[in-house]
N, CA and C of each residue as an Amber inpcrd file, in Angstrom:
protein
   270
   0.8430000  -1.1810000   0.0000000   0.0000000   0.0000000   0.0000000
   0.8800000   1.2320000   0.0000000   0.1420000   2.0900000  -0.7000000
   1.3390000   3.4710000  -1.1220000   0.8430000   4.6770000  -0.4560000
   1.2400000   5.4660000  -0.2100000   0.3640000   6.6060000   0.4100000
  -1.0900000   7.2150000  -0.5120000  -1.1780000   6.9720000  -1.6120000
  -1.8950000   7.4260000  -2.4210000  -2.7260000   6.3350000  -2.5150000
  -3.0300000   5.2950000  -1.8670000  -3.8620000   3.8990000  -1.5100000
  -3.2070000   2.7510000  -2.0570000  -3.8750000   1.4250000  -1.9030000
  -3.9140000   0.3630000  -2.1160000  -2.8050000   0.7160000  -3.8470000
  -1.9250000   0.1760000  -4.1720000  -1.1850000  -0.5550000  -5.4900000
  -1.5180000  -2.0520000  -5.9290000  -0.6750000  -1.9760000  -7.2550000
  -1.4670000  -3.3210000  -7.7860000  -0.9670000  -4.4980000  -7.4280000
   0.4180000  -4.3370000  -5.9920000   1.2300000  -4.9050000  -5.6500000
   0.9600000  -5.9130000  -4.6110000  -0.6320000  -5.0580000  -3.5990000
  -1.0600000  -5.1390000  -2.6200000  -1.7310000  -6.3870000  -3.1200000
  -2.6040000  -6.5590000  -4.0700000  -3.1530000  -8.0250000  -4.3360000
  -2.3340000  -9.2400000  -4.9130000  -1.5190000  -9.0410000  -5.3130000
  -0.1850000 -10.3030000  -5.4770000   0.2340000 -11.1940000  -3.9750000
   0.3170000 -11.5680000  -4.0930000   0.2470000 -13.0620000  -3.3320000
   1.9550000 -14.0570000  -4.1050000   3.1270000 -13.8140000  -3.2790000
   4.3870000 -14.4680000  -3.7540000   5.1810000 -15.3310000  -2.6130000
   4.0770000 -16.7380000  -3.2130000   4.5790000 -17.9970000  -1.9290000
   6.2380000 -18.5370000  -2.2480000   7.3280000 -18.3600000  -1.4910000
   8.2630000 -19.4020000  -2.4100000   8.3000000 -20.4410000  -0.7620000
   7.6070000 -21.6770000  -0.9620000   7.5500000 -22.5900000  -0.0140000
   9.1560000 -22.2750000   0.6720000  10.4670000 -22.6510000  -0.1040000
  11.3470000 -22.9990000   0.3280000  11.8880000 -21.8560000   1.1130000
  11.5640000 -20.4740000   1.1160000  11.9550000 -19.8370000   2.2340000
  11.0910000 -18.9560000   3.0500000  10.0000000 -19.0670000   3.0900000
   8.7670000 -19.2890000   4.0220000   9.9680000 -19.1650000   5.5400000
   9.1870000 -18.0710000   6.2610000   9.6470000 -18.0100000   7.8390000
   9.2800000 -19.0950000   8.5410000  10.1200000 -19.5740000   9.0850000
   9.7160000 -20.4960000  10.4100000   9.3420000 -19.6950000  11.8230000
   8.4920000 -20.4710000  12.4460000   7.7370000 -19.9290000  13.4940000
   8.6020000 -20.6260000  14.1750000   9.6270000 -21.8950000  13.8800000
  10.1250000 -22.0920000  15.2450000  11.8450000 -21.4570000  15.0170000
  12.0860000 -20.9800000  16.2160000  13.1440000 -20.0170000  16.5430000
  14.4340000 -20.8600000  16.2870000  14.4780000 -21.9060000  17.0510000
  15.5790000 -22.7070000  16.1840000  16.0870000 -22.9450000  14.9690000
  15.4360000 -23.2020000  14.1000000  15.2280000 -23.7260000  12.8960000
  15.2640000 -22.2070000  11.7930000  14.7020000 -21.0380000  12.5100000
  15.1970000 -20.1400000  11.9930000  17.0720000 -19.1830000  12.0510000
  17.0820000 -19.8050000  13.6460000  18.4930000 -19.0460000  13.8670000
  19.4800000 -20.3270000  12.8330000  19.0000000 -21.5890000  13.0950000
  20.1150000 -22.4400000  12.7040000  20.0670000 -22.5120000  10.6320000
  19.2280000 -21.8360000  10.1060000  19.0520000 -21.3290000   8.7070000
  20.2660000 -20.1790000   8.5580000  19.9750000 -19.4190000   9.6580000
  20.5960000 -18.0590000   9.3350000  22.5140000 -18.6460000   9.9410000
  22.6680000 -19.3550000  10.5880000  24.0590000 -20.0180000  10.8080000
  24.8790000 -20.2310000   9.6580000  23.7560000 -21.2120000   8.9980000
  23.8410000 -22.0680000   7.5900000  24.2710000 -20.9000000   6.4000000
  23.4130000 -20.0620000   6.0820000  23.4780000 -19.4880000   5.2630000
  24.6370000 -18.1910000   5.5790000  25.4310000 -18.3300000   7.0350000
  26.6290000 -16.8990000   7.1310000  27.8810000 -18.0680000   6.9220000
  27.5110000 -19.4070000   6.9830000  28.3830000 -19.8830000   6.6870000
  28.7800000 -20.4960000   5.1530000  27.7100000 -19.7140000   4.2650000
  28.3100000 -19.6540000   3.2410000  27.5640000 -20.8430000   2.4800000
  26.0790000 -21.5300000   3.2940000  25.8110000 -22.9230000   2.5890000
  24.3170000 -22.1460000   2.2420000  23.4030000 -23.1820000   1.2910000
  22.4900000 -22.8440000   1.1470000  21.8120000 -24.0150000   2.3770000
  20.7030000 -22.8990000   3.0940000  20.3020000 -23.7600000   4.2770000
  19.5120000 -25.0980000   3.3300000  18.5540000 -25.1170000   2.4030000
  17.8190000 -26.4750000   1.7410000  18.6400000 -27.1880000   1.0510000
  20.1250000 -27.0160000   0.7560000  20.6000000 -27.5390000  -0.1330000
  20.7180000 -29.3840000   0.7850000  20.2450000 -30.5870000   0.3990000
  20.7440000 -31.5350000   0.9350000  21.8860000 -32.2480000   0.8510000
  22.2890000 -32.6600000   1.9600000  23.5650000 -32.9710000   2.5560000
  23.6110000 -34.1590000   3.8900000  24.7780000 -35.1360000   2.8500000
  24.7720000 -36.6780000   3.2330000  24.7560000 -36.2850000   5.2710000
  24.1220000 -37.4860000   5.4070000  24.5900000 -37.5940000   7.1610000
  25.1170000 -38.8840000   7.1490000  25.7070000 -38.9810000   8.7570000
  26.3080000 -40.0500000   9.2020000  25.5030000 -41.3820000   8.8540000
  23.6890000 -41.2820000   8.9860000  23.0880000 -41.8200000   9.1510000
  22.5850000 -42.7770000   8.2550000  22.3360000 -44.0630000   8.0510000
  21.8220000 -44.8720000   7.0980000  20.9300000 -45.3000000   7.3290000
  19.8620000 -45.4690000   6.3240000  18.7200000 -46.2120000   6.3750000
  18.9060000 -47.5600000   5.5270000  17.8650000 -48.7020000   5.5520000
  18.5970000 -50.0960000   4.8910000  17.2820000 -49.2760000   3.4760000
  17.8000000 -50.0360000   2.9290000  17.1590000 -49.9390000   1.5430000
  16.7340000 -51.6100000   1.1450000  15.5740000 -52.1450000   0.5580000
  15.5460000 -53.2310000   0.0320000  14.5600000 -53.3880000  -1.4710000
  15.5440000 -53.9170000  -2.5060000  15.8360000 -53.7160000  -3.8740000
  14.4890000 -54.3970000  -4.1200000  14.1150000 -54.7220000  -5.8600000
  12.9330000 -55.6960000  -5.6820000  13.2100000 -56.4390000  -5.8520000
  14.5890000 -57.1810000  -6.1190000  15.2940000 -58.2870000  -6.3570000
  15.1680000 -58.9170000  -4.8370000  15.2220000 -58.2620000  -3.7710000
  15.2920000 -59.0190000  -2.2550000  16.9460000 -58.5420000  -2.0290000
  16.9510000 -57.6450000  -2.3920000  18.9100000 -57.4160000  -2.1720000
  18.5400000 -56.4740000  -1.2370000  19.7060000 -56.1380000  -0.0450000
  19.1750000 -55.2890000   1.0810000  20.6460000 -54.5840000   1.4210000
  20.7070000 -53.2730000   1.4320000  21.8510000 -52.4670000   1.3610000
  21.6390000 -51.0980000   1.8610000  22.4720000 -50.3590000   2.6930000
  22.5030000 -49.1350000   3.1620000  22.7230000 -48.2730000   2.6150000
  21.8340000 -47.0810000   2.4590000  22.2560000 -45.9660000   2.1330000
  22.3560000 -44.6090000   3.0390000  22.9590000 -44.0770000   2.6840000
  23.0810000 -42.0240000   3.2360000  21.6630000 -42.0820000   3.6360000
  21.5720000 -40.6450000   4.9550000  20.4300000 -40.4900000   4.7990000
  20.3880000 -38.8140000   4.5240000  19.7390000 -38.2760000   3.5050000
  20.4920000 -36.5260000   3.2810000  19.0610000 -35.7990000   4.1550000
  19.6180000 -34.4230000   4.6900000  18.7160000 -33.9120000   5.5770000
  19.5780000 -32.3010000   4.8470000  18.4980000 -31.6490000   4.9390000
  18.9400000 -29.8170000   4.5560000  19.6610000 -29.6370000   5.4860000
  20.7200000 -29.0080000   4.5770000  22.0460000 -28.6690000   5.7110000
  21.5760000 -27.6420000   6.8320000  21.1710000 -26.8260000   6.7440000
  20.6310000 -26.2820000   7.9470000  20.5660000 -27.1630000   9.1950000
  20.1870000 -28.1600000   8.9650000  20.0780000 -29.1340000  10.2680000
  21.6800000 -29.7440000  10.5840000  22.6360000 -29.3440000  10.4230000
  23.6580000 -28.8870000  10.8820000  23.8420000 -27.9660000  11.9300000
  23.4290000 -26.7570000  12.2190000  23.9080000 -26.0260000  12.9130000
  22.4770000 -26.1890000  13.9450000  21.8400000 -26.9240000  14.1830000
  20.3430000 -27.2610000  15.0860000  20.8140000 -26.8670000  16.5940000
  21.9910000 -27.8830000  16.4290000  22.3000000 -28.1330000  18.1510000
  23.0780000 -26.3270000  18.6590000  23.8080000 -26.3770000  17.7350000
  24.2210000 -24.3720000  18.0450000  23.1610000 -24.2400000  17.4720000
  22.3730000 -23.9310000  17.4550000  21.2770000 -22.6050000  17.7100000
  20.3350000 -23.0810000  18.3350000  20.3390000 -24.1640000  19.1420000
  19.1500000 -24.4240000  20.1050000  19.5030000 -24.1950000  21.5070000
  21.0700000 -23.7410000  21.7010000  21.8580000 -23.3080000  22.8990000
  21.9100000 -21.7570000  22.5090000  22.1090000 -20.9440000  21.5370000
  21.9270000 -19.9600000  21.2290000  20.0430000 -19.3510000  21.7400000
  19.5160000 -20.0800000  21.3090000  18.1770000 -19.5450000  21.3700000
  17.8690000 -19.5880000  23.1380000  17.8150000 -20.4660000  23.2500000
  17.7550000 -20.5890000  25.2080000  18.7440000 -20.1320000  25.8160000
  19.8850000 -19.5840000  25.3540000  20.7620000 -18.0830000  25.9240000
  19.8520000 -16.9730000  25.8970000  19.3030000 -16.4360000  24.1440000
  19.0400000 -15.2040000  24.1140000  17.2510000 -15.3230000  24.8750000
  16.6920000 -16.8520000  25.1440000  15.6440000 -16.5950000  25.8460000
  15.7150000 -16.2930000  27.5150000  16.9300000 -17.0310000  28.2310000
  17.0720000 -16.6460000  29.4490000  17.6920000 -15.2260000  29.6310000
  18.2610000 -15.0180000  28.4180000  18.4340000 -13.0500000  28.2630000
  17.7880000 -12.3780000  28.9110000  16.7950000 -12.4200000  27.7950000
  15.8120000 -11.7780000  27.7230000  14.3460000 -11.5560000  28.8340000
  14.4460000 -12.5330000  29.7350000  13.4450000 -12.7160000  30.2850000
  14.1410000 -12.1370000  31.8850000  15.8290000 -11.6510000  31.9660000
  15.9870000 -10.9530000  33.3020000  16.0210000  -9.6620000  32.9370000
């Protein structure tokens, strides 16, 4: 809206799912970690973790399990966030 009223800007509607705010505070600080460190927070990225996989042949084998790198920096910014919440609350 412009001082001179409503623009044609005001009825546009511009969803991009993939960077949509998170309501949870973690997940937003540990995005913004991700992304000063130079990564794209959705880009996926292998973990330690394997899941079994089974072929239709009956063959059964492990693979990666990939998670958005953002979920990298989870554990720092979930100690970050309950710092700046016990901050904030003396």
């Amino acid at each position: 809206m412009t001082d001179d009223g409503p623009s044609e800007d005001d009825n546009v509607i511009r969803l991009d799912w993939r960077h949509l705010p998170s309501s949870d505070p973690v997940e937003r600080v540990a995005r913004a970690l991700c992304r000063y460190a130079g990564h794209d927070p959705d880009q996926p990225v292998p973990t330690e973790r394997v899941e079994p996989v089974l072929t239709p042949e009956g063959v059964t084998f492990e693979r990666s399990v990939d998670e958005p790198a953002w979920k990298a920096y989870a554990e720092e910014a979930g100690r970050l966030v309950a710092a700046f919440e016990a901050f904030s609350r003396s």
